[in-house]
N, C-alpha and C positions, 0 to 999 in steps of 0.2 A: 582252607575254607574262607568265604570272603566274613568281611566285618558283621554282625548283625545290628540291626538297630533296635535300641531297649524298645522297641511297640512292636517287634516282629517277630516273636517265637512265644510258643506255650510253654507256662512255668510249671513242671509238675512235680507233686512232694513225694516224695520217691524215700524209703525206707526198704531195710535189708535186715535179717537176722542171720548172722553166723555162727558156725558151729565152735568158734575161738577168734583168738583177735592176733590171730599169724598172718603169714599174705597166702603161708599153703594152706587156712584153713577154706574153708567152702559156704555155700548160701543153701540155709536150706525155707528160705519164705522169704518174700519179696510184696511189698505192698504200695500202691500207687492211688493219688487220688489228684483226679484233673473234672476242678467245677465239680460237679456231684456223680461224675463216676468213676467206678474204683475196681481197682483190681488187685487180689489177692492167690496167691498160689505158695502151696507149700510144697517143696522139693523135696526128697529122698538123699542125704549127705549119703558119699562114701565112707567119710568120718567117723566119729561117736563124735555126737554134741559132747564140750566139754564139762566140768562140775560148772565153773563161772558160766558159761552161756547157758547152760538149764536151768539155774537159778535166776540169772536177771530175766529169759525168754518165757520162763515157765514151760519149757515143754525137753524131753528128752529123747534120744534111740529106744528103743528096745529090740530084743532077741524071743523068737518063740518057736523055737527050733529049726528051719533052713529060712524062715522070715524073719526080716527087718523091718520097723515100723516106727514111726513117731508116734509119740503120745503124750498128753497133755500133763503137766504135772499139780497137782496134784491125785485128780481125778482118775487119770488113767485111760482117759480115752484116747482111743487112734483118731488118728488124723489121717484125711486122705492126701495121699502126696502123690507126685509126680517124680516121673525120673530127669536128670538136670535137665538132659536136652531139650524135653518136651515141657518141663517148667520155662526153659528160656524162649521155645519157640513161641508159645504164649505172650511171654512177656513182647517179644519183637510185634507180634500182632495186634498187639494191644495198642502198643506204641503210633504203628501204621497207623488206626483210625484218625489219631489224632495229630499228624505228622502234615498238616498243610502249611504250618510255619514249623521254622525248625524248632526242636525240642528243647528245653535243659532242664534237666533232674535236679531239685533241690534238697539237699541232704542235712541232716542235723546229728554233730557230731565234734566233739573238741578237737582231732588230729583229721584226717583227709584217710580214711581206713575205704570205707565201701567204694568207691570209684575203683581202686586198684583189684576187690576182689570182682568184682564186677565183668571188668575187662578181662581178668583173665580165665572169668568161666566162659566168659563168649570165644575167648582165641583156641580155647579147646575144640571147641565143634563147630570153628573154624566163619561165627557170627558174624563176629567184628568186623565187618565192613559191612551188611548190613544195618547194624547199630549203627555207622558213623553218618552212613545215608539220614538217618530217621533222628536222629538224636546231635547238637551241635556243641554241646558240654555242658557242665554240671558248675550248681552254685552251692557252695561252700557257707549257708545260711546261719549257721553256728555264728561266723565273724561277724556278720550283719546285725547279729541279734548282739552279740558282746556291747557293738561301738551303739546301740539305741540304748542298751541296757545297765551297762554297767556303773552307770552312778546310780540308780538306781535300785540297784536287786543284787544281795551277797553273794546268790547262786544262780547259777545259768541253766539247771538240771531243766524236763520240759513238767514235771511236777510243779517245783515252786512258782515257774514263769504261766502255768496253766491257772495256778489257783489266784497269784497276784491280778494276773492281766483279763484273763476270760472269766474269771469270778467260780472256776470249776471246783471242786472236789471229786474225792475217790476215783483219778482216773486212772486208768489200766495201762502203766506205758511201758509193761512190758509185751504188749500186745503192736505190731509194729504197724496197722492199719490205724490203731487210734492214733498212735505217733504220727504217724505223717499226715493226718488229720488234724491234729492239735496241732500241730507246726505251721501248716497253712493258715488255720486260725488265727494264730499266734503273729505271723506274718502280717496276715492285712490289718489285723488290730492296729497294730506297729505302724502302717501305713494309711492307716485310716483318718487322722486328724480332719482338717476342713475338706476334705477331696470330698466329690463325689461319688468317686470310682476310686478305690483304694488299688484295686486290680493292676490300672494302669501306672499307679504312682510306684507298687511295688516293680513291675518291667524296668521302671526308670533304673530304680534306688538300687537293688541286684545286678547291676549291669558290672560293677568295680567286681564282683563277689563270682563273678563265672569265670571257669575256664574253660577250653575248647578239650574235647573228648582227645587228639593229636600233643596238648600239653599235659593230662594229665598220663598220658601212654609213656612221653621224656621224663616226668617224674619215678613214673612205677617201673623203669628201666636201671634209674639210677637208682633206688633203693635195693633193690636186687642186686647190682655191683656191690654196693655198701654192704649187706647181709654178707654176698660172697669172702670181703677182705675178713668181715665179724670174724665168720667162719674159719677163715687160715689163721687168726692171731690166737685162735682159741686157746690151742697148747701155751700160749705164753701169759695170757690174762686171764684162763677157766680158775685156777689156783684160787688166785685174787676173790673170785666174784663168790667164793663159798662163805666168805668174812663179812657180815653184815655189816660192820663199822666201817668197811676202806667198800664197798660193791660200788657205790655213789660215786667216788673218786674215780674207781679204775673204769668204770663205760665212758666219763671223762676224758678220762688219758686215751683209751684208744678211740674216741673220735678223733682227736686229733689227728692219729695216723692214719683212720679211714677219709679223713675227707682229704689227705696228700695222697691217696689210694696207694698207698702200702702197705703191701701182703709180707706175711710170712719168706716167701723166697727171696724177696728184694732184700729185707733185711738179713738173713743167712747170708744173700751173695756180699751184702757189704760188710759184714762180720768177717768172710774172708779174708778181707783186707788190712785186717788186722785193727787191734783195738781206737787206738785213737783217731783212724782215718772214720770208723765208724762213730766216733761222737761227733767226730768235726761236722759229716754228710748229715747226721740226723738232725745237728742245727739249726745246719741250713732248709732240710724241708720245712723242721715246724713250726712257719710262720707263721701259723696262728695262737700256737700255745705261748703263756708266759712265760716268765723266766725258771721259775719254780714246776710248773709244768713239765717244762724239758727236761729238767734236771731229775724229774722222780721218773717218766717214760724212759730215760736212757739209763736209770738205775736198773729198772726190773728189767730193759732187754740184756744188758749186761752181763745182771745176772744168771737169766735165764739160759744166754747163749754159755756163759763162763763153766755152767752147771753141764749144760748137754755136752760140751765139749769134753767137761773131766768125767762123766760116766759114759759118755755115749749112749745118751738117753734117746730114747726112739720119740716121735712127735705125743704118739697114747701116751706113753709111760709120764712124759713131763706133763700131759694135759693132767693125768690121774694123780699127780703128786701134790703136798700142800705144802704151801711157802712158810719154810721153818725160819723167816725174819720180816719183819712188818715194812713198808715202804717207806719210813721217816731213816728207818736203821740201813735201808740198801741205800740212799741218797747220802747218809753220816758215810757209810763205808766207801763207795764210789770219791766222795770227797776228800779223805784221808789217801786214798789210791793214790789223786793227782796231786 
């Protein structure tokens, strides 16, 4: 898609409610506000909304014998929902009205989560290239606000920035229409200085803070490879992560091997080759780890391999097993080894 120029597309504040904060959870409400019109729809999860997202969203599933239905908590009222497709074909229509400059979605949120679930409810029912028509990428609003805010203000939440900056109390932000509502707000405040048009100065100032819908598609690709390696190292670092005191270290240690993307087989195949050709190899991938780093990753493959070799432990068996020595004592051991 060619360049856009910051005065050429509609900025609009775009919020999502999910049923968890996985990439396979799902969107079950979607709320959008461009100038003073809004669009709201609650969707029908396959899911169950989780404990955390019915608490922060207020609203949960229920069951009432072959029916499914959201309801509001605590009240208990139904909510009328839509099924995904027909919540997203909505949302695509919505879009069209307003799609005479190209689109970007402004999002508020510490890590980049709703874009990826976003896209990937649209590749279900096969959207996604209508989206890419109508929509040019999303702005990542959160960062914008840190770099106005942060000398400023201890917390970034859209509470404390509601009540400092717009002078608001008691708002409802687990309601995801006021959110993106208060966001916009919150936005042209932030851009509103001597301007006349705060509107125009926000186009400007968002322009570093967008990505094109095709960049954020290369991101939600690679995270998914990443999940993938997670997943194959599991049997070797599940142990590990039941230990509250070492869990912080060891998602540490195997980033390391997820970002040289080494799975589980590559290390088995170099394990083959016998012990010290495998610490020489594992050196040299982890360029990014420190010294100390390496030295504890290549204890616990070690051991882990040393272990499955002398029981012929199946991948379950060592995933379900607990590590009967701490990670300082596998590094003293390995050490005494060489």
């Amino acid at each position: 898609m060619e360049c856009v120029k910051p005065d050429s597309f509609n900025l609009i504040s775009w919020e999502i409610d999910t049923t968890g904060r996985l990439l396979c959870d799902e969107i079950f409400r979607i709320s959008m506000l461009f100038n003073n019109y809004k669009f709201d729809v609650f969707i029908m999860p396959h899911r169950d909304i989780s404990l955390f997202s019915a608490r922060r969203y207020q609203v949960c599933t229920s069951t009432s014998g072959l029916y499914r239905f959201l309801c509001k908590r605590p009240s208990g009222k139904i909510l009328r929902s839509k099924t995904e497709y027909f919540g997203l074909e909505d949302f695509l229509n919505w879009l069209e009205k307003y799609s005479q400059k190209p689109i970007v979605l402004m999002f508020y949120e510490p890590y980049e989560f709703s874009p990826y679930i976003l896209l990937q409810a649209l590749e279900r029912y096969g959207m996604l290239k209508r989206f890419k028509e109508l929509v040019h990428g999303f702005a990542h609003v959160y960062a914008f606000v840190k770099k106005k805010c942060k000398k400023s203000m201890s917390s970034l939440a859209i509470r404390p920035l509601t009540k400092v900056l717009l002078n608001k109390n008691d708002v409802k932000c687990y309601d995801s229409y006021n959110r993106s509502k208060l966001i916009y707000e919150i936005l042209l405040h932030l851009c509103d200085g001597d301007s006349a048009n705060p509107a125009e100065v926000l186009n400007t100032e968002l322009k570093p803070y967008i990505k094109s819908v095709d960049e954020i598609e290369k991101e939600l690709i690679s995270r998914k490879n990443r999940i993938d390696l997670q997943i194959s190292l599991k049997p070797i670092f599940s142990p590990y992560l039941k230990l509250g005191d070492s869990r912080r270290k060891v998602l540490m240690l195997r980033s390391y091997l997820t970002r040289e993307n080494v799975d589980y087989n590559v290390l088995k195949s170099l394990w083959e080759k016998g012990k010290d050709a495998f610490k020489g190899e594992l050196l040299e991938m982890l360029k990014s780890a420190g010294e100390e780093a390496k030295k504890e990753i290549i204890a616990i493959l070690v051991y882990h391999f040393d272990c499955t070799s002398d029981t012929q432990q199946t991948s379950a068996n060592a995933e379900n097993s607990s590590p009967p020595v701490k990670i300082d004592e596998l590094v003293k051991k390995l050490s005494i080894e060489d």
